[in-house]
N, C-alpha and C positions, 0 to 999 in steps of 0.2 A: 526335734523329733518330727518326722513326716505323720500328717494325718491318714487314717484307713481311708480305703477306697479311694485315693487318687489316682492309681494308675488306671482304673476303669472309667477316669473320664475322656482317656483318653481313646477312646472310640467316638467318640463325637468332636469332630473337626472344628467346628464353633465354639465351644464350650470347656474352655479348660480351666481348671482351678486348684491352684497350688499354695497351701497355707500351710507354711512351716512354722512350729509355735513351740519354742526355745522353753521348758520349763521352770531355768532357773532363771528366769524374767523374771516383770510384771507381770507376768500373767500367773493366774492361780489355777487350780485343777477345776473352779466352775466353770472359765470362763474357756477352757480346753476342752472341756466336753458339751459345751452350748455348741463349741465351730466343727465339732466332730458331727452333733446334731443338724446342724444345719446341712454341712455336705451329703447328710446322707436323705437330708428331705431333698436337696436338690436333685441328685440322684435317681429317687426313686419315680421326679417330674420327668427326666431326660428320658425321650423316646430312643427306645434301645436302636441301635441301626446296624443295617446287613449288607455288604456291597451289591452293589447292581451292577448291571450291565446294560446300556444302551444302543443297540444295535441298527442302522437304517439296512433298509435293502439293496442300496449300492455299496453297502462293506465297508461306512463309515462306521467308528464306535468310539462311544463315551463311557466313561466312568462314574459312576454315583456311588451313593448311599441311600436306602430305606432307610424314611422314616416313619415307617406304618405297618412296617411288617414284612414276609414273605409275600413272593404271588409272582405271574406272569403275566404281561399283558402287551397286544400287540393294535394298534391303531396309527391313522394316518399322524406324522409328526408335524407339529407347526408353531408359530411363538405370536405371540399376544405383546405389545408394547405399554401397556398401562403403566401406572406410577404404583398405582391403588385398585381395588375393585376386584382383587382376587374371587373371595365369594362370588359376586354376582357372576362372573368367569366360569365358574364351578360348576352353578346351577344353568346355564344358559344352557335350554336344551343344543342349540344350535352347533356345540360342540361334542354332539351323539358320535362317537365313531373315531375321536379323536384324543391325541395325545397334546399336552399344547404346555408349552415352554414358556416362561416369564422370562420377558427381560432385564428388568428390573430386578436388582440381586436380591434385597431382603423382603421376604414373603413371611406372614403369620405373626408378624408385630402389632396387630391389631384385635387379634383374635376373629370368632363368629359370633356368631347374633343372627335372632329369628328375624332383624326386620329387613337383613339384606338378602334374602330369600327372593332369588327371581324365578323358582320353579319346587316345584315339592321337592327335588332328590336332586344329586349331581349327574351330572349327563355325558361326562367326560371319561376316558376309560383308565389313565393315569397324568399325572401330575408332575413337571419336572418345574425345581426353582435350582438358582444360585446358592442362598442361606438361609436357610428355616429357623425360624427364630421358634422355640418351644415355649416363652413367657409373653404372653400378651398384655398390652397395658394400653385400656382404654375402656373407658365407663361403661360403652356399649358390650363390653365382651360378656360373652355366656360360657363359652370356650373355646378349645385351641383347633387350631388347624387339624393335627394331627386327629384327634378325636373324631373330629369330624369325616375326615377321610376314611379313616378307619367303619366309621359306622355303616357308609356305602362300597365296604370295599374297594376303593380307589387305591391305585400304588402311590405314593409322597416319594419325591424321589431329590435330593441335596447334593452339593458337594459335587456340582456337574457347572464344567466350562461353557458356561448356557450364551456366552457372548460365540464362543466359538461355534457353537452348535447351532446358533441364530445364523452367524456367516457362512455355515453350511449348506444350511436350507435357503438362503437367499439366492446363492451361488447353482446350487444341486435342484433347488425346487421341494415345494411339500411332499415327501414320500413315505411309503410303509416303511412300520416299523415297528420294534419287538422292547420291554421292557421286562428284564428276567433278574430273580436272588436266584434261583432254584436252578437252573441254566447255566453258569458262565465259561460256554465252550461258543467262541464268537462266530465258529464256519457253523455249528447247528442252529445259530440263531439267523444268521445272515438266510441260512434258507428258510427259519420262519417267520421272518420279516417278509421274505419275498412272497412265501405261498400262502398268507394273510389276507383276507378281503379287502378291498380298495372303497372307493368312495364313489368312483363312477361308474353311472347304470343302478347304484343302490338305492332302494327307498326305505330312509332312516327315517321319514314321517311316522308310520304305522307304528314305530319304535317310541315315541315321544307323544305321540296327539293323545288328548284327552278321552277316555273309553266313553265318556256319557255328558251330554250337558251340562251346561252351570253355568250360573248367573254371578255378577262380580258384587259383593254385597259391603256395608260399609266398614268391613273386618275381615274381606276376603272370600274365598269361593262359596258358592251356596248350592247347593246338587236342586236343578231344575231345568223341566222339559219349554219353558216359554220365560219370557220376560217377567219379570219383576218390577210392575212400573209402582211408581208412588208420584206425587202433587208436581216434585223437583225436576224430573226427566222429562227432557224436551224431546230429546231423539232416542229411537233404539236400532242398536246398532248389535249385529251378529258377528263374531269376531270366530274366525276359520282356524282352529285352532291346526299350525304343522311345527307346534315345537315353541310355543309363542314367553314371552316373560311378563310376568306380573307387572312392570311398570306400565308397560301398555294399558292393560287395562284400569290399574289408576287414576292414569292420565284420562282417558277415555269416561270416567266415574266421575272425573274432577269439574269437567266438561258436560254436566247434566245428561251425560247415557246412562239409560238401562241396556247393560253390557250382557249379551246370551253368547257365550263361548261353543262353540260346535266341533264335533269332531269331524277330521281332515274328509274323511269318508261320508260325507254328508251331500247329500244329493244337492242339484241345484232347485230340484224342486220341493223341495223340505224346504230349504232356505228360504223360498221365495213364498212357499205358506204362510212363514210367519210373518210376513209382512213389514221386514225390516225399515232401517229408516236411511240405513245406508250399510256397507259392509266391508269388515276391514280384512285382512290378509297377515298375516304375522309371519314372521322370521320364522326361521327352523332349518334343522340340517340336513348335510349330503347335493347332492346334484339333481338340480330338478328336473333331465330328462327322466329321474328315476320315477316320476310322479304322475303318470301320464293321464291317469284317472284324474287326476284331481286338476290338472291343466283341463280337462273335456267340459270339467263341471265350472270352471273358471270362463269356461268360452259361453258356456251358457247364462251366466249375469252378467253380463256384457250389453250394458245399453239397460239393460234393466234396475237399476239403483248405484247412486253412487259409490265408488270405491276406492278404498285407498291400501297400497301393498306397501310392506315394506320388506326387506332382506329378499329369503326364500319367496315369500309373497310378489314381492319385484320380480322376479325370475319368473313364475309362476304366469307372472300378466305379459311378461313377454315372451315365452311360448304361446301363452294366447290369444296373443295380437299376430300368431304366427309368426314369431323372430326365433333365433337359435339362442343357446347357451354356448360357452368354453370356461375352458377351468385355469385359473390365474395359474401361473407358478407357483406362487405363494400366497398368493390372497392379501385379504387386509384385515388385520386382527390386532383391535387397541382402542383406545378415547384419543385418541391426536393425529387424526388425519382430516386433511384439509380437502374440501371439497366446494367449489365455486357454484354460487347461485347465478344461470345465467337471466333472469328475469332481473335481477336487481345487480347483479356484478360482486356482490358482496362471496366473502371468504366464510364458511362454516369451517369450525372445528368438530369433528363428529367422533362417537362412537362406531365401529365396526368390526365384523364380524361375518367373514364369508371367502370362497374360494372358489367359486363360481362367479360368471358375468355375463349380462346379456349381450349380444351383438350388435354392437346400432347399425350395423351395417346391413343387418338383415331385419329390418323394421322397414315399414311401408312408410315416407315421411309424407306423403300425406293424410297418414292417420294419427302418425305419433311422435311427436315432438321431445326433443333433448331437452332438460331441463337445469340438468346437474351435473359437472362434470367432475373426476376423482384428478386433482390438481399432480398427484405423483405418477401416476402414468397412462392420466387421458382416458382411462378408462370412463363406463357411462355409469351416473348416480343417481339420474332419474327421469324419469317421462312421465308425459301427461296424455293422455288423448284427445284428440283433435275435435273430436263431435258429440265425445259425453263425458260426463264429470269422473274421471277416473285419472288417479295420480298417483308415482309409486316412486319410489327412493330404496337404492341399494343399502344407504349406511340405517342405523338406530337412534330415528329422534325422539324414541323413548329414553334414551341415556341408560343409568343405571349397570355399569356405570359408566361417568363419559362428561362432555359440555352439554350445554342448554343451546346450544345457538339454533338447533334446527326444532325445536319444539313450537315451533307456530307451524309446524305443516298438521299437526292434528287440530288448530285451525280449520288451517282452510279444510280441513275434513267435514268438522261443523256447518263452514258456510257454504259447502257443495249441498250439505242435506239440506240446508235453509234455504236454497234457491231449485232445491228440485223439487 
């Protein structure tokens, strides 16, 4: 005798279960309706799913499934390389605008949890894996994927040839693109993938930066217009908020700052009232010509306290230093890329996260010096300035997720402020 509800597992590509239970067995009529029981609690777990449609704006398309529901949604497409770290993926504001593909096939085997939280909400517009795993196992879990997506509205999207769609965009470059249940006629999407906002020229800062101040406290944000000092804090440091993730400022906490977060819109002369002790620069999304205000006010503490960028912040100090930007093909998006320390020769394995790059070509080298190079295509990883304590690095040595290797450059951030 076939159990109820079997052939409705068969909407979900991952998850099939087929328990045939012969009655004139061993087995008795209890232990027939415990397995009937159980299919139907599993069941009722399995997020229901609805074909999708994956559309780029050059007329490539994939195939999915939803697993979070209907919706449409249309953002730059790109793939992240991690093993792990989905979450903090999630929450990085850095990917405001974006659709971003794992390559790594099984996604949500670990579930969620409040303490891999790299920003209040998710920042990403939809979500595509390989295989969605719906049962999390792992101490830390609070819940699943799915829940979680759902809660911010995000598309879940499975059951997508994300190796193929990686060699896509490798091949094709990061382009616009459309994610539709409600939609699946591929010539109406192909035109709104095309006639979609792009990434260049936009400023996704204003979208992500913090509306009001806040001090980083020993449990997380604290809403305040100045520092927070107590006995322990040696330095205080202003942290420019364009989209920035909570390990930063951690690390920065862990490090005896009194951490004052500021929004992106923040004069240079507010800044410079408070009297900082050094100032840092955070990651965050889109193209930094988009930002042109906030590069004016970048040019203005310049020479005035130390500083240190990283990501978007990096990009940021070099339009400041008057250098240009351009936009990778593809960018770099993972915890395992290799980038060469040329001060010591040594190899980092970094976290990254970005599709823009500065030009060292358009940098003055006798003010700013190469420090770091991206080992896969030469690109530039970081600089220093020549005449004041100011250092900036494209990849994430806050991690989170990612290696530890580059986490002494908030270091030498400390010892900039100790010798200014």
């Amino acid at each position: 005798m076939s159990i109820p509800f079997i052939d409705s597992f068969t909407r979900h590509q991952r998850i099939i279960i087929s328990i045939d239970v012969v009655m004139n067995t061993s087995l008795n009529n209890t232990i027939y309706f415990l397995y009937e029981f159980i299919i139907v609690f599993i069941y009722l777990r399995i997020p229901q799913i609805m074909k999708a449609l994956i559309v780029l704006e050059d007329g490539a398309i994939f195939d999915g499934e939803s697993f979070t529901g209907s919706g449409e949604k249309t953002g730059e497409i790109v793939f992240n390389t991690g093993m792990t770290g989905y979450q903090e993926v999630l929450t990085d504001p850095s990917y405001k605008g974006q659709i971003v593909t794992m390559t790594y096939p099984l996604i949500g085997n670990y579930g969620i949890n409040p303490d891999d939280m790299e920003s209040a909400a998710i920042h990403l517009g939809s979500f595509i894996v390989k295989e969605y795993h719906p049962f999390p196992s792992n101490f830390r879990s609070t819940g699943t994927l799915t829940d979680f997506l759902k809660e911010y509205d995000i598309l879940g999207i499975e059951g997508v040839d994300t190796r193929a769609l990686t060699r896509h965009i490798r091949i094709a470059g990061a382009l616009k693109a459309v994610i539709s249940t409600d939609d699946l006629n591929p010539q109406s999407l192909i035109q709104k993938a095309r006639n979609s906002q792009g990434l260049i020229g936009r400023d996704l800062v204003r979208e992500v930066t913090c509306s009001h101040p806040y001090c980083w406290g020993s449990s997380g944000p604290v809403d305040s217009d100045s520092f927070l000092i107590n006995t322990t804090h040696s330095h205080k440091v202003i942290v420019i908020d364009f989209g920035l993730k909570y390990n930063q400022l951690r690390l920065l906490a862990e490090r005896n700052c009194a951490v004052l977060v500021v929004p992106a819109t923040t004069s240079a002369r507010d800044i410079l009232a408070l009297n900082p002790d050094g100032i840092f620069l955070s990651n965050g999304p889109g193209d930094p010509a988009g930002v042109k205000d906030v590069v004016e006010t970048v040019k203005e503490l310049i020479g005035k306290k130390p500083i240190f960028g990283i990501c978007l912040g990096h990009q940021i100090l070099g339009l400041a230093f008057g250098g240009t930007t351009y936009k990778l093909k593809f960018g770099h998006r993972g915890s395992n890329q290799p980038v060469k320390n040329l001060s010591t020769g040594k190899i980092e394995i970094t976290s990254q996260n970005h599709g823009f790059c500065v030009d060292l070509d358009s940098l003055d080298p006798d003010q700013v010096e190469l420090t770091h190079t991206n080992l896969n295509d030469g690109s530039l990883e970081g600089m220093r300035h020549l005449h004041y304590p100011i250092f900036s690095v494209q990849h994430h040595p806050e991690n989170a997720p990612g290696p530890h290797d580059s986490v002494y450059l908030f270091d030498h951030f400390i010892k900039s402020m100790e010798q200014s």
